[in-house]
C-alpha positions as semicolon CSV with decimal commas, in nm:
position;residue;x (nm);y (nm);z (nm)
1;X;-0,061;-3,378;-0,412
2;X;-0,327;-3,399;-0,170
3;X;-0,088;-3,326;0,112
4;X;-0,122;-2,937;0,015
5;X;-0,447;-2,868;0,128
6;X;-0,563;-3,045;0,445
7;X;-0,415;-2,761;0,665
8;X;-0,600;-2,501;0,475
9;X;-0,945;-2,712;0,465
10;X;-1,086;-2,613;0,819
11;X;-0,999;-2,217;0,705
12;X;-1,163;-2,225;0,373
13;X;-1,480;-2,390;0,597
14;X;-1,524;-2,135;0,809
15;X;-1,483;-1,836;0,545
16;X;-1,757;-2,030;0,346
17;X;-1,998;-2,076;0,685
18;X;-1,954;-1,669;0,702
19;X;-1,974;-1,571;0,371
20;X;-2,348;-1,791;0,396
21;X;-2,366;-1,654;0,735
22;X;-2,389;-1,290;0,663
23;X;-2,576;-1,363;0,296
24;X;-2,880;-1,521;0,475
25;X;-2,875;-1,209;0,714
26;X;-2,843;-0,917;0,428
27;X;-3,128;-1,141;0,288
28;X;-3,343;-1,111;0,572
29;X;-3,563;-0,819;0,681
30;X;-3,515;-0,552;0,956
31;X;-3,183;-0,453;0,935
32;X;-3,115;-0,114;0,878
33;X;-2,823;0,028;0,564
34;X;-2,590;0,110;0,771
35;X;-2,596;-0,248;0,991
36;X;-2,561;-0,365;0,606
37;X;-2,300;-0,233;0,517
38;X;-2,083;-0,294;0,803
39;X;-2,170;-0,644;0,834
40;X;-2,016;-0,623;0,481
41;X;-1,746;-0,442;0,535
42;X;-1,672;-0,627;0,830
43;X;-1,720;-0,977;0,688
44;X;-1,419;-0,826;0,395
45;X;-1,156;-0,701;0,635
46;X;-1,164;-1,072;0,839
47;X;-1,120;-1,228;0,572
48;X;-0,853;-1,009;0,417
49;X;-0,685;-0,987;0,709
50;X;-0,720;-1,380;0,839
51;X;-0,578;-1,425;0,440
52;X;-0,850;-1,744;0,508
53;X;-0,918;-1,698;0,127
54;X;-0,731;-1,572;-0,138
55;X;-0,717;-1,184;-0,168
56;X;-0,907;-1,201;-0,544
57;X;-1,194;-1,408;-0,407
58;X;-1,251;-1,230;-0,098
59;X;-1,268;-0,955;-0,412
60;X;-1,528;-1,126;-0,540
61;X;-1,717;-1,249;-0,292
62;X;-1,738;-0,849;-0,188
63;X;-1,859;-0,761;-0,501
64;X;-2,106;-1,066;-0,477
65;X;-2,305;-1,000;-0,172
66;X;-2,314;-0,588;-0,251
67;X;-2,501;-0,668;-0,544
68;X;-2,701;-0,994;-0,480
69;X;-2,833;-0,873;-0,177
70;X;-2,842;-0,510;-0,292
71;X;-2,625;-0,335;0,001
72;X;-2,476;-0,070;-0,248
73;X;-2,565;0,058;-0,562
74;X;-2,323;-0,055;-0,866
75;X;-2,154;0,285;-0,914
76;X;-2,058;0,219;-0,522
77;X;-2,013;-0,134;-0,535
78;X;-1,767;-0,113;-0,814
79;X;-1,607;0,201;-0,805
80;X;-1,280;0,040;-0,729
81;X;-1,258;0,012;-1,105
82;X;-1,354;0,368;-1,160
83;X;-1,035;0,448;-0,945
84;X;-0,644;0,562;-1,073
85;X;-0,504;0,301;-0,798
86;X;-0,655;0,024;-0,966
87;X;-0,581;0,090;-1,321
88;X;-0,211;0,178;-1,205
89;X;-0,176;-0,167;-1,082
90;X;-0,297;-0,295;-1,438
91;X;-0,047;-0,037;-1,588
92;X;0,253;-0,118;-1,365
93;X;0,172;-0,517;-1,462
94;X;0,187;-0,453;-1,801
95;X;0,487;-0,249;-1,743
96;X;0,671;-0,454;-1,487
97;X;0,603;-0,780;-1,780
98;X;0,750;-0,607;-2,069
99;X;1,056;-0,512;-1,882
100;X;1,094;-0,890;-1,789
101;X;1,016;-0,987;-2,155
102;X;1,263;-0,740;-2,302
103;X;1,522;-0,814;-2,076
104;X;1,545;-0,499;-1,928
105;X;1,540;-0,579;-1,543
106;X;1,797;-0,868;-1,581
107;X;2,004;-0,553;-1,737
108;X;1,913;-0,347;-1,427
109;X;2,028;-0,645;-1,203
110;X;2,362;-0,681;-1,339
111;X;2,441;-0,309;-1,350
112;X;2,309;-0,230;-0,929
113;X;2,393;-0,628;-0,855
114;X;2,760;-0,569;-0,772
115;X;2,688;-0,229;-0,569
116;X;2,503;-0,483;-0,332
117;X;2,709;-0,782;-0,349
118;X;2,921;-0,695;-0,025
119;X;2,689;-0,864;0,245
120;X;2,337;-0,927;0,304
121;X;2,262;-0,615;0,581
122;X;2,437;-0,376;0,268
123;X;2,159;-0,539;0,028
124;X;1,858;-0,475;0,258
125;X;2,002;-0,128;0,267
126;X;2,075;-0,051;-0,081
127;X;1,767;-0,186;-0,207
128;X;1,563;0,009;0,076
129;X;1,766;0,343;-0,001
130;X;1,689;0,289;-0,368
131;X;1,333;0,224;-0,319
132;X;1,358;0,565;-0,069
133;X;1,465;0,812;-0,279
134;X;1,254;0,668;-0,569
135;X;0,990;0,782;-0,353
136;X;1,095;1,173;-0,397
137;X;1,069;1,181;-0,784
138;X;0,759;0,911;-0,844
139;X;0,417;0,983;-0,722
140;X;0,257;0,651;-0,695
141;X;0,389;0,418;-0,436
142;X;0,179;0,152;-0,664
143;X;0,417;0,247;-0,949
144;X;0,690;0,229;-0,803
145;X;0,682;-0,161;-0,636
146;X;0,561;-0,272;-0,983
147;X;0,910;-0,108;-1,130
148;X;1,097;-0,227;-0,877
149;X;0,954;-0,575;-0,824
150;X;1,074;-0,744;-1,156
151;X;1,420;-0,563;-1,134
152;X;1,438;-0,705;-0,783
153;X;1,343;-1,051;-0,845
154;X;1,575;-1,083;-1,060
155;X;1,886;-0,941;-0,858
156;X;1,734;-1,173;-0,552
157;X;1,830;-1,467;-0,785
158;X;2,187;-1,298;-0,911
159;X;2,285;-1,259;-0,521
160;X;2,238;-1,606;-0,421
161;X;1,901;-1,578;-0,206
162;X;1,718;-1,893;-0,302
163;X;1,354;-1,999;-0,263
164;X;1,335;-2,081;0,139
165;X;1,629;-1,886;0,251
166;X;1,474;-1,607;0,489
167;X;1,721;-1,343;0,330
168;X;1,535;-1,387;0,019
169;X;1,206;-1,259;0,177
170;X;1,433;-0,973;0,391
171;X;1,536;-0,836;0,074
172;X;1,235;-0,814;-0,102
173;X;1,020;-0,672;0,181
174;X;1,310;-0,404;0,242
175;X;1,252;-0,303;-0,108
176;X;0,810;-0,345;-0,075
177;X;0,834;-0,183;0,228
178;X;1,053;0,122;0,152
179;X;0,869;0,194;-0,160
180;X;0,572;0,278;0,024
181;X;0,657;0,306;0,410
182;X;0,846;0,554;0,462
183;X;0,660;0,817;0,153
184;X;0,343;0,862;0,406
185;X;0,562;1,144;0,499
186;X;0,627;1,252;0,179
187;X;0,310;1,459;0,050
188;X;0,277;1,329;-0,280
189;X;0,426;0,989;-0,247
190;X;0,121;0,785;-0,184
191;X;-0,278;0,773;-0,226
192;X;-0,382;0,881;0,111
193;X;-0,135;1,188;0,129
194;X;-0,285;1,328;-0,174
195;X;-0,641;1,219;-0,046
196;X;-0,519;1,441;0,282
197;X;-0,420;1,717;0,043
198;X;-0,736;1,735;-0,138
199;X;-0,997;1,667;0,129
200;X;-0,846;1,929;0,309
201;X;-0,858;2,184;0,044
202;X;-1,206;2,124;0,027
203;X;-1,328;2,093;0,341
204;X;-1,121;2,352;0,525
205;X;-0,960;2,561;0,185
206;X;-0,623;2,505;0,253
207;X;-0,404;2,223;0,183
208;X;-0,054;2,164;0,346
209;X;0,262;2,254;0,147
210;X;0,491;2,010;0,036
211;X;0,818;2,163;0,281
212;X;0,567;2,200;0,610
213;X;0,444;1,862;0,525
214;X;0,795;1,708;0,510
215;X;0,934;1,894;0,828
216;X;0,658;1,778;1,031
217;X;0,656;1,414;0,925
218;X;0,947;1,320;0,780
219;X;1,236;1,285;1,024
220;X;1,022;1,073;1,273
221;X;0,752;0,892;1,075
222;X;0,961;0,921;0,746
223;X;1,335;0,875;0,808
224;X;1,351;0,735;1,157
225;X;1,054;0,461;1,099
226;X;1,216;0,317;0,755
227;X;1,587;0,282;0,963
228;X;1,400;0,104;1,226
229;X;1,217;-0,106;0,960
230;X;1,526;-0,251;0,774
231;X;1,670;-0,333;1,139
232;X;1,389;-0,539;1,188
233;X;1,391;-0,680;0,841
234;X;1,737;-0,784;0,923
235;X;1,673;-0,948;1,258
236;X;1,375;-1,151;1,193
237;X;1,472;-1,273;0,804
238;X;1,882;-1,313;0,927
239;X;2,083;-1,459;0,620
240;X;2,166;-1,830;0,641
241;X;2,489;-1,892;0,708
242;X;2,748;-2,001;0,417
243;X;2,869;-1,864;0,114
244;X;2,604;-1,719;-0,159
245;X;2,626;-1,784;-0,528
246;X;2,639;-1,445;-0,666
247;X;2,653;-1,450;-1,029
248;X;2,923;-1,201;-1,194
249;X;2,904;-1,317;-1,544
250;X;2,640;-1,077;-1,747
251;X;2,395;-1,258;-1,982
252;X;2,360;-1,236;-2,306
253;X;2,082;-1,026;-2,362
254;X;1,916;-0,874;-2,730
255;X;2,028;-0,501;-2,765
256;X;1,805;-0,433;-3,046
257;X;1,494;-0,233;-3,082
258;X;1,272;-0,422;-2,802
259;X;1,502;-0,274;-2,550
260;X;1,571;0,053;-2,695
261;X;1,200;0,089;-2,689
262;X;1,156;0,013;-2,325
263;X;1,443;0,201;-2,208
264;X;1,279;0,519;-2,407
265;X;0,889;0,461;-2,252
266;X;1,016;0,396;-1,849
267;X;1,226;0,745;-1,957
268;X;0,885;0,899;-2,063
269;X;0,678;0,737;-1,802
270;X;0,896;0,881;-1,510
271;X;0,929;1,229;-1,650
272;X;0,579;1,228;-1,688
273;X;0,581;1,105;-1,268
274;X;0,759;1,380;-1,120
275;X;0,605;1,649;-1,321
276;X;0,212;1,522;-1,309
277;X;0,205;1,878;-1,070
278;X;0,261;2,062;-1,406
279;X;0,058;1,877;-1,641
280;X;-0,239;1,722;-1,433
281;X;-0,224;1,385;-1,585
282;X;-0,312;1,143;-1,331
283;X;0,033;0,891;-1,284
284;X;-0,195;0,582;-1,328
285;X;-0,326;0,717;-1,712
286;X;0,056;0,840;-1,790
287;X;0,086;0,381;-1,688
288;X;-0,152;0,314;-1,912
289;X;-0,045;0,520;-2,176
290;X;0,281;0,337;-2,171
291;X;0,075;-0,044;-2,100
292;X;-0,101;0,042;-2,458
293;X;0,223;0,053;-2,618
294;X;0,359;-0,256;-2,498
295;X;0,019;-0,427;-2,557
296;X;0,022;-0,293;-2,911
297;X;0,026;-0,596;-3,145
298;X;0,393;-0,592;-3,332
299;X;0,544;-0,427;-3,059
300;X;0,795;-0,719;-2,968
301;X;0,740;-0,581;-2,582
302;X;0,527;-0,865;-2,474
303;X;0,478;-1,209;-2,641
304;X;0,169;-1,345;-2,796
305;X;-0,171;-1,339;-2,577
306;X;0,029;-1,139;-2,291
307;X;-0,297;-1,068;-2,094
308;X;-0,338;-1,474;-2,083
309;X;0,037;-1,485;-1,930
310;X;-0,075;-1,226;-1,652
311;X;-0,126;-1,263;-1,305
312;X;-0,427;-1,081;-1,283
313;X;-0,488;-1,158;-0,896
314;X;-0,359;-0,794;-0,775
315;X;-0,593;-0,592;-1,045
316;X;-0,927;-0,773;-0,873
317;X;-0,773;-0,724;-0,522
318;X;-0,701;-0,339;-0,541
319;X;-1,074;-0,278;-0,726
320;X;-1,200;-0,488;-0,420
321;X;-1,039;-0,340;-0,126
322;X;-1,105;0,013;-0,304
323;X;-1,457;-0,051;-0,320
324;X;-1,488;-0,177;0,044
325;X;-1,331;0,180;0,155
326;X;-1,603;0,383;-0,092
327;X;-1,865;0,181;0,040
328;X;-1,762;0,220;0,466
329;X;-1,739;0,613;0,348
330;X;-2,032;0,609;0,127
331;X;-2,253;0,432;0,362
332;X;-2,149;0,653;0,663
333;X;-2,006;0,355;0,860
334;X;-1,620;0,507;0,909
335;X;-1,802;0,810;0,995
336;X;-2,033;0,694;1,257
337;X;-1,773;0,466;1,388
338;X;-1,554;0,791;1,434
339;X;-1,864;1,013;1,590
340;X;-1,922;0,738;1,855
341;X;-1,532;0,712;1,981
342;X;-1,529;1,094;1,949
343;X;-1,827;1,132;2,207
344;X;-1,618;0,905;2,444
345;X;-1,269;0,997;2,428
346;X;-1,144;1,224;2,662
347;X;-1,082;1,525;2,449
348;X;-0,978;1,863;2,586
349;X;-0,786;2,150;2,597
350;X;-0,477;2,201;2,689
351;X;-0,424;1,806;2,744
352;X;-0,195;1,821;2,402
353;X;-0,046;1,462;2,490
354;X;-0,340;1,280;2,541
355;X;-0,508;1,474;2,259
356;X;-0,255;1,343;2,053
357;X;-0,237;0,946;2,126
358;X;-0,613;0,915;2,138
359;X;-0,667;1,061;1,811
360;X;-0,379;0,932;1,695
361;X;-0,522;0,600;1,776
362;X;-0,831;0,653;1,658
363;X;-0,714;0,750;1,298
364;X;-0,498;0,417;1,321
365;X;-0,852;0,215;1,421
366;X;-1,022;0,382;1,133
367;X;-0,728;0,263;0,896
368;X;-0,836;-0,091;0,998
369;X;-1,194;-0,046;0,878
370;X;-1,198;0,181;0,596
371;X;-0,829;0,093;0,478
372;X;-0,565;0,388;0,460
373;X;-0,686;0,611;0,199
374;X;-1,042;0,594;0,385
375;X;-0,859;0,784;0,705
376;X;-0,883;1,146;0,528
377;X;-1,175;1,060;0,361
378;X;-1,380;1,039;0,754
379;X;-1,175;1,221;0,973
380;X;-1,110;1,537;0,744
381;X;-1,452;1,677;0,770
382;X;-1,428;1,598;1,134
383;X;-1,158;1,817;1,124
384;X;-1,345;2,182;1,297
385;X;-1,503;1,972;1,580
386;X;-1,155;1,827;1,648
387;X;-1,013;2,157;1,636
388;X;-1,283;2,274;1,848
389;X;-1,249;2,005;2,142
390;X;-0,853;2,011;2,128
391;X;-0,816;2,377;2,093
392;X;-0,583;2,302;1,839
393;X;-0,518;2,515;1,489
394;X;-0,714;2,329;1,201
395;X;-0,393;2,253;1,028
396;X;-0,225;2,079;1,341
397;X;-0,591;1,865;1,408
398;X;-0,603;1,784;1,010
399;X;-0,233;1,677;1,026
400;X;-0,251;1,404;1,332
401;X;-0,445;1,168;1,065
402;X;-0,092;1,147;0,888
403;X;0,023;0,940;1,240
404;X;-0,289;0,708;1,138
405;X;-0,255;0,622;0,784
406;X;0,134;0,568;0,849
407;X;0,077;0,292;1,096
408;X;-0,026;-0,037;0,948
409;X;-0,068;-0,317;1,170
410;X;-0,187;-0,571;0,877
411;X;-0,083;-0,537;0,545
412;X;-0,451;-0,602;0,390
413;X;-0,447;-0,194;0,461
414;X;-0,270;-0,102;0,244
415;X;-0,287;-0,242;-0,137
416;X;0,082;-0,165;-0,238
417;X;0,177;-0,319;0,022
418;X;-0,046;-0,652;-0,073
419;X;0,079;-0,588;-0,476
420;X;0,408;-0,611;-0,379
421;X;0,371;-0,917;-0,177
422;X;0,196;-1,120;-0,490
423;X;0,413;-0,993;-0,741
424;X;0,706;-1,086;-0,550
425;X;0,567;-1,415;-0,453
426;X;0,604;-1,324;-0,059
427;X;0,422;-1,514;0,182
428;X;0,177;-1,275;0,330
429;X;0,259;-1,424;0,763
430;X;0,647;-1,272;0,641
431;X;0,505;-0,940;0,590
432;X;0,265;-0,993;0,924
433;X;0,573;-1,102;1,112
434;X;0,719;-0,713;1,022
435;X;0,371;-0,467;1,019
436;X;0,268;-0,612;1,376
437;X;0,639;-0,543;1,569
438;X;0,671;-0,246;1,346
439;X;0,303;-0,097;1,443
440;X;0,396;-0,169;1,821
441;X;0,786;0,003;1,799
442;X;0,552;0,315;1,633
443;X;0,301;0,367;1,885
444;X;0,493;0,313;2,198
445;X;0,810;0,521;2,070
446;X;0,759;0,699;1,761
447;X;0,460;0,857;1,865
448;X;0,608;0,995;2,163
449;X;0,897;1,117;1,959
450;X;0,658;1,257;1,695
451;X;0,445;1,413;1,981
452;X;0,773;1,606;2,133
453;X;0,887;1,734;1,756
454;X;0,576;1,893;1,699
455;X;0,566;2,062;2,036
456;X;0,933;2,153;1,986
457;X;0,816;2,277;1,606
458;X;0,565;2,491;1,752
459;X;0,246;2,330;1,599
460;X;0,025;2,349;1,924
């Protein structure tokens, strides 16, 4: 028993001698807000990304220090909660246990299981093509990992990939990955898309269409990236070798009202997705709308005490790392980070390449400090001075931010990413071992690639 946590001891050290580290300091006089806050900010993204504590209590301990030593105000400090992502995680929890509970996933399983039973490279596809096109009829990336997580859990276990075996962990990150990956380039697919959309209508009063969107993003940072993705999936998690176990006999599985039920609210629930641009209703209050019903005592959705049964680790990670990107916005950190590198890049016009790579990069480095959706949140107001200094139209300078938020080097960026990864019981290095290559492959050839379509579109 005690074996477990020797190698983890020295880690959990050093995390505590900085958490006290930077607590004496924020106690101390002298230092100015905005040193404050990005000693804060700072001291959460090393330890979410070093993964030296768990992802809840680096939550915590965020929430801690903002409010002990009086860095943020509460409606800052805790705004995480006050945010759709974060009660679509609870919503998709709920969701994603009553589907177990009810049967319904192992149902799934058994009807795509055989479609995927031919090999393990035609698994990592069809579960990555699945989780693709899911992306062009549901909103939330969020949503759709806590679907598809339960449904492929269990089809991991009917195709033979046990506990250990890396194909296990290729087949679930092809299906993490793809639900949220590739749908940066799909303009309502994910949070910081529609963060892009709405900034920009705000700030410059115009947003991007949904068709000029796609054509400028999709075949390179969309389509291309994810095929490059599941290659990668494939050579670093390789199948072991010998036959799998697939199970072809279907379970015996209650048909009565439970699932009847279930089948009728994931029907609502994804209407209600594809046509939020109708009705308005935010995707993660359509979740919760559904979550009540399955919560509702006499339901027969859930069992007894369901909330007790829950992991809720990913609910207190998503409010956390929400809150750390209101508070680098809020305090003006991403934003004076970005006006420094601005006044020393080497900006002009005319120089269209380097133009794009350097704020390219720059959106990317932003993404590491004030997490994805933080990227439009800074660099959207920035948007006429970049315009300015490029010579570029305001839509093409507002649009290179989309090369930015659909890079992710570590995966504490981007929360569906890190939902995905708990609720699929993925060891976060796995997931490391595919964002670092992947981030690499994107900025020294998909960038180049992206650069030439755009000139070849026109949008210089």
């Amino acid at each position: 028993m005690s074996s477990a946590h020797p190698p983890l001891a020295w880690r959990h050290t050093v995390a505590a001698l900085a958490v006290l580290t930077v607590f004496a300091l924020l106690l101390g006089a002298g230092l100015a807000p905005l040193t404050r806050a990005a000693m804060v900010v700072g001291l959460g993204i090393g330890l979410w990304a070093t993964g030296w504590l768990p992802q809840w209590l680096t939550a915590l301990v965020f929430f801690t220090l903002c409010m002990a030593a009086k860095v943020a105000p509460a409606a800052v400090t805790f705004s995480g909660f006050e945010s759709a992502a974060t009660w679509l995680v609870f919503s998709g929890m709920v969701i994603g246990a009553a589907i177990n509970h009810t049967g319904l996933g192992e149902r799934a399983a058994v009807r795509i299981g055989p479609y995927l039973a031919s090999g393990y490279p035609q698994a990592v596809f069809g579960i990555g093509l699945a989780a693709l096109l899911a992306s062009f009829v549901m909103p939330s990336s969020m949503g759709r990992i806590l679907l598809l997580t339960p449904i492929m859990l269990t089809l991991v276990e009917r195709l033979g990939y046990a506990p250990g075996d890396p194909a296990r962990s290729g087949f679930l990150l092809s299906g993490i990955m793809s639900s949220f990956l590739p749908a940066f380039a799909i303009l309502p697919a994910n949070v910081p898309n529609n963060v892009l959309m709405g900034t920009s209508e705000a700030v410059l009063g115009f947003s991007p269409s949904y068709g000029h969107y796609l054509l400028l993003h999709f075949p390179v940072l969309g389509l291309l990236k994810w095929l490059l993705m599941l290659g990668l999936i494939l050579r670093l998690f390789p199948a072991a070798p010998g036959p799998h176990q697939t199970s072809a006999v279907a379970p015996t599985l209650p048909e009565g009202r439970p699932n009847l039920i279930m089948v009728a609210l994931l029907a609502f629930a994804v209407v209600m997705w594809m046509t939020d641009a109708w009705h308005g209703i935010s995707p993660a209050w359509i979740g919760m709308l559904v979550a009540l019903v399955c919560l509702y005592p006499g339901s027969g959705l859930l069992p007894p005490k369901p909330l007790a049964q829950m992991n809720l680790e990913p609910f207190l990670y998503v409010a956390g790392i929400v809150s750390l990107g209101a508070l680098a916005h809020a305090s003006g950190v991403g934003a004076a980070l970005a006006g420094h590198l601005l006044e020393v890049l080497p900006l002009a016009p005319g120089a269209d390449a380097g133009n794009f790579g350097w704020l390219a990069g720059l959106a990317t480095l932003l993404g590491m400090l004030a997490t994805l959706p933080g990227i439009p949140a800074v660099m959207t107001p920035l948007t006429p001075q970049l315009a300015e200094v490029t010579g570029w139209s305001p839509q093409a300078a507002v649009m290179i931010q989309v090369l930015g938020f659909s890079t992710i080097v570590l995966p504490y960026q981007s929360p569906p990413l890190i939902v995905g990864l708990l609720a699929a019981r993925v060891d976060l290095r796995h997931a490391i071992r595919v964002t670092l290559p992947l981030a690499l492959i994107t900025i020294v050839l998909l960038w180049p690639l992206d650069y030439l379509w755009w000139r070849w579109l026109g949008a210089f």
